[in-house]
TITORSE-846288 format. One record per residue: residue number from 1; residue in one letter; x, y, z of N, C-alpha, C in turn. Coordinates in steps of 0.001 Angstrom, whole numbers, plus 500000, padded with zeros to 6 digits. Layout:
N
{pos:NUM; code:A; nxx:X; nyy:Y; nzz:Z; caxx:X; cayy:Y; cazz:Z; cxx:X; cyy:Y; czz:Z} .
...
***
This chain:
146
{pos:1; code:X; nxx:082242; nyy:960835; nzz:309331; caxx:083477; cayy:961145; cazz:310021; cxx:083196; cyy:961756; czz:311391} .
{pos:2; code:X; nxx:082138; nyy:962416; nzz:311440; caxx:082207; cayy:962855; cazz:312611; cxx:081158; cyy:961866; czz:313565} .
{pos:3; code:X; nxx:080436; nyy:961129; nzz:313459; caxx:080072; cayy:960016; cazz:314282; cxx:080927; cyy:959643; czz:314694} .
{pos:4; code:X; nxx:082076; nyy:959209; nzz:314086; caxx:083375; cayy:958459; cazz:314362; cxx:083778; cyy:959173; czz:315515} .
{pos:5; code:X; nxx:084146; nyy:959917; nzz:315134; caxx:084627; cayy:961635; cazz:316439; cxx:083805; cyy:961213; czz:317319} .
{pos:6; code:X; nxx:082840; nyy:961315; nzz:317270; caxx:081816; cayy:961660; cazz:319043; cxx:081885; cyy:960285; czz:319644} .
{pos:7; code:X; nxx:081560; nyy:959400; nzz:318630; caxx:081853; cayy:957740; cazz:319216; cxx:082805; cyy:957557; czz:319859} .
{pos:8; code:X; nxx:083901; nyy:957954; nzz:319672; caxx:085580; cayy:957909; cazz:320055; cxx:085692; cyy:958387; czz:321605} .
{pos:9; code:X; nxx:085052; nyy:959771; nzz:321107; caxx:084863; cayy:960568; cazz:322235; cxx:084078; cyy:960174; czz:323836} .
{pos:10; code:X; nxx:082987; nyy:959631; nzz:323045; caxx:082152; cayy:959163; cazz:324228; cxx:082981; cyy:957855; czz:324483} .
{pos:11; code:X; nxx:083719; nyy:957287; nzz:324019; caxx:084001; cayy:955891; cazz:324868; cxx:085097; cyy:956716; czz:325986} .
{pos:12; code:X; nxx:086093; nyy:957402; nzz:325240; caxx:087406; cayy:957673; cazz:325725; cxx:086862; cyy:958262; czz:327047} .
{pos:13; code:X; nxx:085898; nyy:959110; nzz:327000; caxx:085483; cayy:959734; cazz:328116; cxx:084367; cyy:959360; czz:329048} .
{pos:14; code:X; nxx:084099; nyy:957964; nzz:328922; caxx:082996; cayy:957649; cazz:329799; cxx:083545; cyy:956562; czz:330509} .
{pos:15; code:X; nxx:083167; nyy:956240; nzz:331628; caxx:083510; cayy:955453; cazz:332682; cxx:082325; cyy:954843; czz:333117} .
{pos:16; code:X; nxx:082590; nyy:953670; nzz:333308; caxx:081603; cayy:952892; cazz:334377; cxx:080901; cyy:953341; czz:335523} .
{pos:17; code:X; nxx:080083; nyy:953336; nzz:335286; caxx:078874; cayy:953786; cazz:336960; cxx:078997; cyy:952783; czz:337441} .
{pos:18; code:X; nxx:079825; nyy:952647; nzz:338777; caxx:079603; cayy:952290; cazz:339730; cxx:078633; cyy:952945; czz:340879} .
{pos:19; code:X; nxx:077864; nyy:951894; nzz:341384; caxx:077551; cayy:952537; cazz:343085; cxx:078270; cyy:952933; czz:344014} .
{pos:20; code:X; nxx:078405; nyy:953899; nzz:344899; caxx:079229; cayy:953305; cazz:345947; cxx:078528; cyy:953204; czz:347036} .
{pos:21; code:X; nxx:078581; nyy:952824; nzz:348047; caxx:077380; cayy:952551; cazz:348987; cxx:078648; cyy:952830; czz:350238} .
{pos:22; code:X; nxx:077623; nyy:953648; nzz:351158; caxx:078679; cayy:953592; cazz:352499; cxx:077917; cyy:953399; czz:353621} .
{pos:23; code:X; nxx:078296; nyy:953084; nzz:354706; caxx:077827; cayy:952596; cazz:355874; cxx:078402; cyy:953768; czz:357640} .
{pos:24; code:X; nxx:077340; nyy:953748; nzz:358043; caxx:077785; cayy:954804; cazz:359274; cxx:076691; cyy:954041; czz:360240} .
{pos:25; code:X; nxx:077458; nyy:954101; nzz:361986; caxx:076602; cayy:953890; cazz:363036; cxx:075801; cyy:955178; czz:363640} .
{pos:26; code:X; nxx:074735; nyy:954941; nzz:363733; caxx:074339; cayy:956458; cazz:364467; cxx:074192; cyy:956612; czz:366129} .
{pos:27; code:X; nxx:073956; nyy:957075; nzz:366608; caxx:074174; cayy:957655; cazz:368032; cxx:073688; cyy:956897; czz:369347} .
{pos:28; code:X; nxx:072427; nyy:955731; nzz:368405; caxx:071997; cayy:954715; cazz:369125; cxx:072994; cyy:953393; czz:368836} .
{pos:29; code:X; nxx:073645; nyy:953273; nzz:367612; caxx:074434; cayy:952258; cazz:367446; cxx:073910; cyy:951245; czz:366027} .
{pos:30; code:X; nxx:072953; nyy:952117; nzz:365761; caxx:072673; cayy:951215; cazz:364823; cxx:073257; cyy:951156; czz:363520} .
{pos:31; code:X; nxx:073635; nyy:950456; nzz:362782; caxx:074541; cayy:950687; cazz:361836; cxx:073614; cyy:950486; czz:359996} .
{pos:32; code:X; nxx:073594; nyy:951950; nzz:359640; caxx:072979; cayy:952364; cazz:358069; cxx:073881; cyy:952089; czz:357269} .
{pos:33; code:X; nxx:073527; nyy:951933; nzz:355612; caxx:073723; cayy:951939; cazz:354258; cxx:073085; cyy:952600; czz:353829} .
{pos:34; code:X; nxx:073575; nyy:953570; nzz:353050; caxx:072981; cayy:953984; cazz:351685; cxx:073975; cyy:954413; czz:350328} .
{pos:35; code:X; nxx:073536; nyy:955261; nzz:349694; caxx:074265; cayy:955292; cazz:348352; cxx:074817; cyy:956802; czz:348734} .
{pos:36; code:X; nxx:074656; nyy:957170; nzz:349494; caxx:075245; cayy:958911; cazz:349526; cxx:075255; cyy:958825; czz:351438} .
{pos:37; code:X; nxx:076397; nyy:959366; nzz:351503; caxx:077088; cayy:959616; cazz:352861; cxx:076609; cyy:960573; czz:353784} .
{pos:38; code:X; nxx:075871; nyy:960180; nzz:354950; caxx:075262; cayy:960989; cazz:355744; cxx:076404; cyy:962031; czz:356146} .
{pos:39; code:X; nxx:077436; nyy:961917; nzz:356861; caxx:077999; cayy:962861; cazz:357139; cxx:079554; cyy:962156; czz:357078} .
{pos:40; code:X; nxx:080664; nyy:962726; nzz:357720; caxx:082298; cayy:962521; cazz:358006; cxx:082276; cyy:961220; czz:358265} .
{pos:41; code:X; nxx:081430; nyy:960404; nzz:359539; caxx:081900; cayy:959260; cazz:359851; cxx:081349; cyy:958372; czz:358863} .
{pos:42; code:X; nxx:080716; nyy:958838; nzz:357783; caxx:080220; cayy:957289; cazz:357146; cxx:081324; cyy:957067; czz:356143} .
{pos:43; code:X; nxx:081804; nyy:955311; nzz:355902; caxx:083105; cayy:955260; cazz:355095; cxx:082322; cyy:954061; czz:354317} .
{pos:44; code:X; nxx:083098; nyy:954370; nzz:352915; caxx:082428; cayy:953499; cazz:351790; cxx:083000; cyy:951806; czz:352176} .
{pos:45; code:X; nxx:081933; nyy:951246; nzz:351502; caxx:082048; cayy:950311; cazz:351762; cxx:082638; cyy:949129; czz:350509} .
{pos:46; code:X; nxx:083557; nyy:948495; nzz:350536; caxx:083954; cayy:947631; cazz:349883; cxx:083765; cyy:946002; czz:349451} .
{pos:47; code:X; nxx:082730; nyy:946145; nzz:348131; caxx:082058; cayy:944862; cazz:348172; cxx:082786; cyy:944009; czz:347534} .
{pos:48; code:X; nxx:082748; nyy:942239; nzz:348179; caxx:083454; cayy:941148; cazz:348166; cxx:082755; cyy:940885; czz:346885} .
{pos:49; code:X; nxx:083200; nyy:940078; nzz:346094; caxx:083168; cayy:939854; cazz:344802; cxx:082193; cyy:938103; czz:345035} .
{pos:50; code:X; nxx:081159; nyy:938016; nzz:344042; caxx:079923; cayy:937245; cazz:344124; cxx:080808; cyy:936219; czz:343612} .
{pos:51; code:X; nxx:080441; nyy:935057; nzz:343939; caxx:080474; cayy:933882; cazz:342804; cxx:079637; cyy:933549; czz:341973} .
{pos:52; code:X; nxx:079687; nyy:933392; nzz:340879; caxx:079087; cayy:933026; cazz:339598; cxx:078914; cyy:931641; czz:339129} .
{pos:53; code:X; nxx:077590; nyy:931176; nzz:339118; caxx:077917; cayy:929722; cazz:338916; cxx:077921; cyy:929488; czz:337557} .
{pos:54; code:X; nxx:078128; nyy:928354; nzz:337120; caxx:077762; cayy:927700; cazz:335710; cxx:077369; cyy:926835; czz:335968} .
{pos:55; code:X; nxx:076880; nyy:926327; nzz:334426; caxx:075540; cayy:925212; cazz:334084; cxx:076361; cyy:924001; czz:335171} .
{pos:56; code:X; nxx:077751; nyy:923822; nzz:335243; caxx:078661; cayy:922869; cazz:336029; cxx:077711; cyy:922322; czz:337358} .
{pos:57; code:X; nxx:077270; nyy:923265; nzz:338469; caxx:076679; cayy:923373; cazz:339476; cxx:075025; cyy:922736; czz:339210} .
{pos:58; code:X; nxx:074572; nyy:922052; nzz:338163; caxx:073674; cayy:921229; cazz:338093; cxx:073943; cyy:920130; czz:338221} .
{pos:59; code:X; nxx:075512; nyy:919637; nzz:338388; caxx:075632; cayy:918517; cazz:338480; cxx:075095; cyy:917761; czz:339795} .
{pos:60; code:X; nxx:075073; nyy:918581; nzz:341157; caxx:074506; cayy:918105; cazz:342618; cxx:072930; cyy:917982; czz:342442} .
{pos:61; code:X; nxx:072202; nyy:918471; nzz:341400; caxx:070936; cayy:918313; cazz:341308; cxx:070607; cyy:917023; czz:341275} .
{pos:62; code:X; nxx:071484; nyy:916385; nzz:339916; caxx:071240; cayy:915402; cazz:338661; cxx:071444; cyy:914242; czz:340425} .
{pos:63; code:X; nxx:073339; nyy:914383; nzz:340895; caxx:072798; cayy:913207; cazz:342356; cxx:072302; cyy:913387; czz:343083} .
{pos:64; code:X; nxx:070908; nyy:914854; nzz:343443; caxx:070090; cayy:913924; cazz:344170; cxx:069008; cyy:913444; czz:343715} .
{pos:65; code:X; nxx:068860; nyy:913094; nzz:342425; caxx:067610; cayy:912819; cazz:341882; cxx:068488; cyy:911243; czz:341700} .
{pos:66; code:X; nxx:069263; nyy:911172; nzz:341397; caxx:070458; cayy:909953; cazz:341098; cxx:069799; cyy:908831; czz:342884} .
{pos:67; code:X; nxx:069895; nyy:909633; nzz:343735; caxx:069965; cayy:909581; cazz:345260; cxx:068619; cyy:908937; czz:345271} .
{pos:68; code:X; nxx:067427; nyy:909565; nzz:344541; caxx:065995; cayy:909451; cazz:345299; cxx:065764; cyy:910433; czz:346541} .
{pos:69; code:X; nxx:066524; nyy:911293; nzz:345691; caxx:065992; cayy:912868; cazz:346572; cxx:065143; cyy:913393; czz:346161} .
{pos:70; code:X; nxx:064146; nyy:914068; nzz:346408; caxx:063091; cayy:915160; cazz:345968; cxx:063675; cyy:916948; czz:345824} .
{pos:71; code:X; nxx:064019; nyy:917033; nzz:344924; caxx:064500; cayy:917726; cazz:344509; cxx:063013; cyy:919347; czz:344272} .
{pos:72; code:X; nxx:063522; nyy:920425; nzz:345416; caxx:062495; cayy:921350; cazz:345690; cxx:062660; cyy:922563; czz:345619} .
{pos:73; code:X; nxx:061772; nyy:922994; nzz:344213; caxx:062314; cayy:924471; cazz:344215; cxx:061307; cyy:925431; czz:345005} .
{pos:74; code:X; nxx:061727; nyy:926708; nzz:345466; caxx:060445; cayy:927432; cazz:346505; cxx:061084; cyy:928740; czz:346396} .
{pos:75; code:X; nxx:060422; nyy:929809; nzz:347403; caxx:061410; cayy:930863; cazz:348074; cxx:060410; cyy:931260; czz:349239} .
{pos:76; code:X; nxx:061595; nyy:932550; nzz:349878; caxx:061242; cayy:932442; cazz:351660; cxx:059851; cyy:932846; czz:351463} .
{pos:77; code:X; nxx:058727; nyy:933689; nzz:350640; caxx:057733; cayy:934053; cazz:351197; cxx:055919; cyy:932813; czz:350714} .
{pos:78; code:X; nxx:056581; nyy:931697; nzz:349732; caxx:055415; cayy:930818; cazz:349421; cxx:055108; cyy:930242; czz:350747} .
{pos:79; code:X; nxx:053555; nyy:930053; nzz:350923; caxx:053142; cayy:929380; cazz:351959; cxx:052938; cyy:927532; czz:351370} .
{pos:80; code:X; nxx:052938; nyy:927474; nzz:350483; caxx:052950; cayy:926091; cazz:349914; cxx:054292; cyy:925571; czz:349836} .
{pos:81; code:X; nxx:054836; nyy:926281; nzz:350284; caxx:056707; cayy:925676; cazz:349771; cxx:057193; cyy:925308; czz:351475} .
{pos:82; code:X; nxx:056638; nyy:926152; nzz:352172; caxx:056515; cayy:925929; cazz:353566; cxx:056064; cyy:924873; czz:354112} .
{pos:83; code:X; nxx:054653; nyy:924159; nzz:353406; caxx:054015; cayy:923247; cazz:353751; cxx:054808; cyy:921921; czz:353311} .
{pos:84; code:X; nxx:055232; nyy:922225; nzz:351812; caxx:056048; cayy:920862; cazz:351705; cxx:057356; cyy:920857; czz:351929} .
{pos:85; code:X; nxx:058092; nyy:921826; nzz:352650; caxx:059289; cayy:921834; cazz:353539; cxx:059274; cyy:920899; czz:355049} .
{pos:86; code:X; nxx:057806; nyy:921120; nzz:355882; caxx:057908; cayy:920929; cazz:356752; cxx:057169; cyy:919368; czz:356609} .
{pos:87; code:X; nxx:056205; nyy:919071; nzz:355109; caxx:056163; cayy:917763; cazz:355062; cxx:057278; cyy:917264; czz:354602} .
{pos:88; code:X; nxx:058218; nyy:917513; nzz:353983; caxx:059197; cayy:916401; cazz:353681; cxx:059976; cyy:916541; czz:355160} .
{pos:89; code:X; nxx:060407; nyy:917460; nzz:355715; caxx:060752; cayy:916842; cazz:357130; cxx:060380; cyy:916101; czz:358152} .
{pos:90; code:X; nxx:058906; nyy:916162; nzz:358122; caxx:058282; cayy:915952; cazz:359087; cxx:058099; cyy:914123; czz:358732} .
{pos:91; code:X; nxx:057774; nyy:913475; nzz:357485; caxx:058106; cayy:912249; cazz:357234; cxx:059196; cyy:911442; czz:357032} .
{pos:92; code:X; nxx:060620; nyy:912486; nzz:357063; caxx:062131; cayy:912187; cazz:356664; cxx:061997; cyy:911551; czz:355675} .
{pos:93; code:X; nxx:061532; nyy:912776; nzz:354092; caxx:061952; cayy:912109; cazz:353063; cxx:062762; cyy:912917; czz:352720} .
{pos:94; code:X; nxx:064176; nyy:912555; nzz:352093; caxx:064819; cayy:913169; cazz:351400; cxx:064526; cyy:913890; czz:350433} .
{pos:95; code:X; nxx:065431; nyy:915142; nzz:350562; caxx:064915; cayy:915918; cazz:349485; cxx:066330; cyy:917440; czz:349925} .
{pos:96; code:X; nxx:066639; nyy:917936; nzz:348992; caxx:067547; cayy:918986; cazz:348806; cxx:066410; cyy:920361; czz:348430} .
{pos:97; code:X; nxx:066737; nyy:921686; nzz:348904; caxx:065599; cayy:922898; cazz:348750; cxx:066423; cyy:924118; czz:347744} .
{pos:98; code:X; nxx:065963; nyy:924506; nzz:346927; caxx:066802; cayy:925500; cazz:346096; cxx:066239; cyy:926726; czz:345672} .
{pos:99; code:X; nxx:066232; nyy:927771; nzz:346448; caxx:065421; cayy:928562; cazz:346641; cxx:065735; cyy:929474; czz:345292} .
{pos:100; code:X; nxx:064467; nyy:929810; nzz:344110; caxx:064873; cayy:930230; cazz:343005; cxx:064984; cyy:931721; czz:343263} .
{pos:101; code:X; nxx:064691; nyy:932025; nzz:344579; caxx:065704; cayy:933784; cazz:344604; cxx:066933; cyy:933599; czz:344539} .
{pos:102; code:X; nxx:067662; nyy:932823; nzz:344521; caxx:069044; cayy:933408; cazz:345230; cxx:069326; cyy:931651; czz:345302} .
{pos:103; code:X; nxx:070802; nyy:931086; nzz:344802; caxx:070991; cayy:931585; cazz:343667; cxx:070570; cyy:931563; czz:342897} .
{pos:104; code:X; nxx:071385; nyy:932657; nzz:341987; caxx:071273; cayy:932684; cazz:340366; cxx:070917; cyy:931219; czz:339717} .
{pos:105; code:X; nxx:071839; nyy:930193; nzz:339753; caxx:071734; cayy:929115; cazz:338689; cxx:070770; cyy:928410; czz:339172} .
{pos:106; code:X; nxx:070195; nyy:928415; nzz:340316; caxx:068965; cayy:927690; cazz:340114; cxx:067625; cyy:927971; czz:339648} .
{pos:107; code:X; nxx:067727; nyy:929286; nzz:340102; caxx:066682; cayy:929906; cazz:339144; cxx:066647; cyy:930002; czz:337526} .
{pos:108; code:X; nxx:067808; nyy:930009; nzz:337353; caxx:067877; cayy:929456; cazz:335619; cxx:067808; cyy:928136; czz:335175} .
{pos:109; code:X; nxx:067978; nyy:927085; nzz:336089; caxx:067578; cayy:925661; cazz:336277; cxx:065892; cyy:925161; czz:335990} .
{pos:110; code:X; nxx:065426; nyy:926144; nzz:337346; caxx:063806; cayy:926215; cazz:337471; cxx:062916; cyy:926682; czz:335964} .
{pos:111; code:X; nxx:064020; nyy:928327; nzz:335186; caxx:063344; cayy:928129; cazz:334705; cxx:062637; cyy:927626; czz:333213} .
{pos:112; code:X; nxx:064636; nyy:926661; nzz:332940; caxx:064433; cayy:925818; cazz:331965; cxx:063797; cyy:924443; czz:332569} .
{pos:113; code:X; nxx:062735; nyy:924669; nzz:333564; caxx:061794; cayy:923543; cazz:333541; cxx:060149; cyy:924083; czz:332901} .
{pos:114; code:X; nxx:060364; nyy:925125; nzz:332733; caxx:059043; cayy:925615; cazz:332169; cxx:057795; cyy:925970; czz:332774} .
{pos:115; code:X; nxx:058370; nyy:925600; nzz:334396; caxx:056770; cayy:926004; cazz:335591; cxx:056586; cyy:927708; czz:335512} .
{pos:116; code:X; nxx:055972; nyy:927985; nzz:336273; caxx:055982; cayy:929855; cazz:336511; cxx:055081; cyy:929990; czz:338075} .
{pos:117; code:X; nxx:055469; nyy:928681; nzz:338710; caxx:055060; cayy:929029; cazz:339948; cxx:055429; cyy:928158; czz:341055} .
{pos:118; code:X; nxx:055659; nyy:928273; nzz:342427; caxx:056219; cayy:927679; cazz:342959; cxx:055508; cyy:927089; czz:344251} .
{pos:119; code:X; nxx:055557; nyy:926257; nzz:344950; caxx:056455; cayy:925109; cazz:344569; cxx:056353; cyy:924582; czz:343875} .
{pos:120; code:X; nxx:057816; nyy:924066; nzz:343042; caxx:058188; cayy:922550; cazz:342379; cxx:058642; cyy:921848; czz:342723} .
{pos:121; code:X; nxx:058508; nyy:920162; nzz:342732; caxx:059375; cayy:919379; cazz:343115; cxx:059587; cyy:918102; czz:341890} .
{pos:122; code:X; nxx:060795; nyy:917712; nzz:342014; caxx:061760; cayy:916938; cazz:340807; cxx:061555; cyy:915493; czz:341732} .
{pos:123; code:X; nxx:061723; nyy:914451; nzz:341310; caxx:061732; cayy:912801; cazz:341559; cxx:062195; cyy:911826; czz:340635} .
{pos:124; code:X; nxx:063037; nyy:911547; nzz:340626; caxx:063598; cayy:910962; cazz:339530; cxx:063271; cyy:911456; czz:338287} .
{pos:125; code:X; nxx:062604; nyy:910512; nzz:337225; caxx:062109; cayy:911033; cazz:335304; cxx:061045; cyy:912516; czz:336180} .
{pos:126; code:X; nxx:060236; nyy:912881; nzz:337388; caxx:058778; cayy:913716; cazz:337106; cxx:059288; cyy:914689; czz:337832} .
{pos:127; code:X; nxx:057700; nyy:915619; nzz:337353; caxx:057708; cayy:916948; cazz:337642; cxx:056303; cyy:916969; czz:338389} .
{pos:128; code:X; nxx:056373; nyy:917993; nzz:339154; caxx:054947; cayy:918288; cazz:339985; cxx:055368; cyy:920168; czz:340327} .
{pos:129; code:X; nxx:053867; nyy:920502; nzz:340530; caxx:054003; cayy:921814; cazz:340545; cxx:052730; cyy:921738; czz:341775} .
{pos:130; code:X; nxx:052761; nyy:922704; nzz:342626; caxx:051812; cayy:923293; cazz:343694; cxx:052214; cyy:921970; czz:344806} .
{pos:131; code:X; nxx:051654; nyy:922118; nzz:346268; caxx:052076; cayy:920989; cazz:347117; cxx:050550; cyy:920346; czz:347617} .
{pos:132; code:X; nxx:050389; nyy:919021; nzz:347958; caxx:049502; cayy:918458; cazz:348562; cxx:050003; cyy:917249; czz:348381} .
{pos:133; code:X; nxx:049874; nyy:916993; nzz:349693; caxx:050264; cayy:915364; cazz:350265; cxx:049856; cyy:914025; czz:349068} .
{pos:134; code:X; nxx:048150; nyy:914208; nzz:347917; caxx:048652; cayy:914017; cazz:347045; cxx:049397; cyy:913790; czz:345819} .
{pos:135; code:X; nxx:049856; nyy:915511; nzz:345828; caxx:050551; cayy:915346; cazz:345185; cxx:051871; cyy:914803; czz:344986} .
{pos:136; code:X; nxx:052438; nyy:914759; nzz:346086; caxx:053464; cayy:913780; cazz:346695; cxx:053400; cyy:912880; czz:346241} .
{pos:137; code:X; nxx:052508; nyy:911894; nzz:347196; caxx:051891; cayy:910450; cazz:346958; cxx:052461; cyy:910152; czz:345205} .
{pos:138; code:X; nxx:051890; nyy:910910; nzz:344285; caxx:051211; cayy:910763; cazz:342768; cxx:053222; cyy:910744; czz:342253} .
{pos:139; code:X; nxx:053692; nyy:911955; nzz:343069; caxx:055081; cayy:912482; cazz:342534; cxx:056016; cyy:910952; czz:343048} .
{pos:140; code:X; nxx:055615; nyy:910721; nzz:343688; caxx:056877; cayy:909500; cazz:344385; cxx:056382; cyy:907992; czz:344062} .
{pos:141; code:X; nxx:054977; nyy:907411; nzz:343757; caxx:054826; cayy:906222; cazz:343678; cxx:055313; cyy:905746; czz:342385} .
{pos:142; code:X; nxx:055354; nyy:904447; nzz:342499; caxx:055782; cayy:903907; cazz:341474; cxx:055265; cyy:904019; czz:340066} .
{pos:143; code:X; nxx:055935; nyy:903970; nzz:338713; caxx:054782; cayy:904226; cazz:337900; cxx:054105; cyy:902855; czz:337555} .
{pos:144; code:X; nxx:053130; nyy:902680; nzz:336951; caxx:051751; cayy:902123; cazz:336847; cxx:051838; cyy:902085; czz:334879} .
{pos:145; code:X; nxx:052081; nyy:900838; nzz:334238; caxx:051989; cayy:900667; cazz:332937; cxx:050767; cyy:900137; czz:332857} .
{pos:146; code:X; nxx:049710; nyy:900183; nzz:331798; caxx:048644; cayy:899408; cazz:331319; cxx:048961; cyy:899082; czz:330011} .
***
């Protein structure tokens, strides 16, 4: 009975932690964030509400692989994701880039493909992981039955 009580208690009386984050310019103009208010002029700041994707938003994947797009997962700091960014531009092959920081659903895309490192790139039925112009080559030619 008295679990019941404190259980009750703690819901009735607890509230959500929010952050609040506020923003102030300082004297040079530069304009700060943080979580606690430097002084009078800093005013909280009011955050716009994210979009959330669902599994739905795989559907632009599926046409560009539909397309004969190269379909490329990376993020801003791989130097190999760089290399085959600027080779698929640099030969104008198609290809769409989906950087698994940000968003969310592609990174949950990436990582029901089972890699754990990046770059990847998609081609119709294959998969390839790390970049080199062979590997390209190997990722895009035709397949080869014996």
């Amino acid at each position: 009975m008295q679990k019941k009580i404190f259980l009750s208690l703690c819901i009735v009386f607890s509230s959500p932690a929010f952050p609040e984050i506020f923003k102030w310019t300082d004297a040079q103009g530069k304009v700060h964030y943080s979580d606690k208010p430097l002084d009078n002029s800093a005013k909280p700041v009011v955050l716009k509400n994210v979009p959330i994707y669902s599994d739905a938003d795989y559907s632009y994947i599926s046409k560009a692989l539909a397309e004969n797009k190269i379909v490329l997962f990376s993020t801003d700091w791989c130097t190999y994701c760089d290399q085959a960014r600027r080779h698929l531009t640099e030969y104008r092959i198609p290809f769409i880039e989906l950087n698994v920081q940000n968003p969310s659903f592609a990174k949950r895309y990436y990582d029901s493909l089972g890699f754990t490192g990046v770059p990847v790139m998609l081609y119709a039925d294959r998969k390839a992981q790390g970049f080199s112009s062979g590997i390209l080559l190997d990722l895009m030619s035709p397949r080869k039955y014996y």
